[in-house]
C-alpha positions, 0 to 999 in steps of 0.5 A: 500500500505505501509503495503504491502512494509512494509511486502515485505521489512521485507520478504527481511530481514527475506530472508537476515537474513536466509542466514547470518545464513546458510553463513559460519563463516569462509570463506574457499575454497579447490581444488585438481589437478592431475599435470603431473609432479614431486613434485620437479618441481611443489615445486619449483614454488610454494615456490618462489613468484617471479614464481607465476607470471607464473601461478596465475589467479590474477597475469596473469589476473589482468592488473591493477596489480602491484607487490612489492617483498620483501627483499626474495621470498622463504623461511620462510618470503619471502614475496611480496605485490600488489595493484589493482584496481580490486583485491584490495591492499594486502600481502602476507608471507610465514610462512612455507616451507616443500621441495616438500611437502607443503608451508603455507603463510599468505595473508592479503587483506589490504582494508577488514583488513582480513588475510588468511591462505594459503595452497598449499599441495603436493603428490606424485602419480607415475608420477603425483603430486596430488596438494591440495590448500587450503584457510581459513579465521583467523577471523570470518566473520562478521555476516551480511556480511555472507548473501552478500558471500553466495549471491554473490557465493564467495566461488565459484569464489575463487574455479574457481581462483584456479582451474585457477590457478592449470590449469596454474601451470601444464602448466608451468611445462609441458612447462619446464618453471619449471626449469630442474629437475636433482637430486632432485634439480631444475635449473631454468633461469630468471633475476637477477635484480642487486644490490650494495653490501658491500664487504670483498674480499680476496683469502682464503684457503678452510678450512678457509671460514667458519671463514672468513664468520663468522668473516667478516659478523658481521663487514659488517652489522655493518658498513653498519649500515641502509643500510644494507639489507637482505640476507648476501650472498657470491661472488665467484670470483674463486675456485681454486680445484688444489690449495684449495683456493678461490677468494671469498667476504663476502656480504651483499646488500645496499640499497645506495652505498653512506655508510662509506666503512671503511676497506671494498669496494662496489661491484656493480652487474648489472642486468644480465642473472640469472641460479639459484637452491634453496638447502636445507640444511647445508652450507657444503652440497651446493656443490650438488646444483653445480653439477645440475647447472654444468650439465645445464650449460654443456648443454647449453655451457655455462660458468658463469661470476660469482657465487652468494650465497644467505644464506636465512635462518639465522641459528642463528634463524633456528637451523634446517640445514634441513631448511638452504635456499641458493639460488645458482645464476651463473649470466652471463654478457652481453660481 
């Protein structure tokens, strides 16, 4: 008898033995989907983690799920963090953005000490977007635990996940909860969350912005000291074409108004209504971004309370302009 269950116990572990040989070193998964939809529409909700909600199978399914966004969600280091009961605790950071072309993140799952590479690829097919996303462990799989993936179909659960989520995608695009297209820009409504702000605020001339933001910016963070938080952003008061000149503040976030003021002032934003578009390029150029939230507003009649530029990138550490990030907000009060 106990010969029998020695045999029987050695055949499970040979079996087991097998399976870690033919299990993959690297876990990796990939799906394709056609989406009904532009490339733009599709980039915009993938290169911003706080439009993943709409569409991810984790985000949308998990109830147990709970989200930390970082200090950006778009862009090269716009990251978000979650912890789970079901899925785990993890993070996840974008490494690098092309505009309506791909997006690569990194994903770490904290309780199996494993990082992913994250790809979400797009082509443009007619009308269509042909949208490849792609998962690949850093590191290889522990030998022994290669047996347990190929049992439990690993690979085929993530494959489903994505599928879902593709699924989910190409609904929010259709159902224009991707924003509206105009001009290769995509004007999009959500919810600004408010913020304190330390402030320079002044009327200035058109061609002397760009020194006053160059000048103001360095004396803010230095005074904000560890309240100062990321990113150095602009509030525009009032543009004034007939007279080239602008109410506008040099900004930058706090994480506590209770900072030494100095020269400067605190200027507090409260939550509030949030049209917003992403523009990719130099400073000087933004002014196309306005115009496809100019035409939105226009048809919706309405009128923005106040503008909110958020400088994403910094360009002493891009020196590529192509890749400047600013994120356009008009944020509408409640009256």
């Amino acid at each position: 008898m106990f010969k029998k269950i020695f045999i029987f116990i050695a055949t499970l572990f040979t079996i087991y033995f097998i399976l870690c040989f033919i299990g993959p070193k690297k876990w990796e998964a990939t799906v394709s989907k056609t989406i009904s939809g532009s490339p733009n529409m599709v980039y915009y909700q993938i290169a911003d983690f706080e439009n993943w909600s709409k569409w991810s199978p984790w985000m949308r399914d998990d109830t147990t799920i709970k989200l930390t966004y970082g200090a950006t969600t778009s862009g090269v280091g716009g990251s978000y963090a979650w912890t789970s009961k079901n899925s785990g605790d993890g993070n996840m950071v974008f490494t690098g953005q092309v505009m309506n072309e791909s997006i690569h993140a990194d994903m770490k799952f904290i309780d199996y000490d494993m990082t992913s590479d994250i790809m979400i690829q797009l082509k443009p097919t007619g009308e269509f977007t042909y949208v490849t996303w792609s998962i690949m462990s850093k590191s290889e799989t522990p030998f022994l635990q290669r047996g347990i993936q190929y049992i439990m179909g690993f690979f085929y659960d993530v494959k489903n996940d994505f599928n879902k989520g593709l699924i989910h995608l190409e609904e929010v695009v259709k159902n224009g909860g991707a924003g509206f297209a105009i001009n290769n820009y995509v004007v999009q409504e959500s919810t600004f969350n408010g913020n304190h702000y330390l402030i320079k605020r002044a009327r200035v001339n058109f061609n002397q912005l760009p020194s006053f933001f160059e000048t103001n910016f360095a004396k803010l963070y230095a005074t904000a000291g560890q309240n100062a938080k990321k990113p150095s952003s602009g509030i525009i008061f009032n543009w004034d074409n007939a007279t080239q000149t602008a109410d506008i503040a040099t900004a930058i976030p706090l994480s506590s108004k209770e900072v030494t003021k100095g020269e400067f002032e605190i200027y507090s934003i409260n939550g509030c209504k949030d049209i917003y578009t992403e523009h990719y390029g130099s400073f000087d150029k933004t002014n196309l971004a306005y115009v496809a939230l100019d035409s939105v507003m226009k048809s919706k009649k309405m009128t923005p309370s106040l503008i909110l530029e958020e400088y994403i990138t910094d360009p002493n550490v891009e020196p590529d302009t192509n890749k400047w990030l600013t994120k356009v907000h008009y944020l509408m009060f409640e009256k």
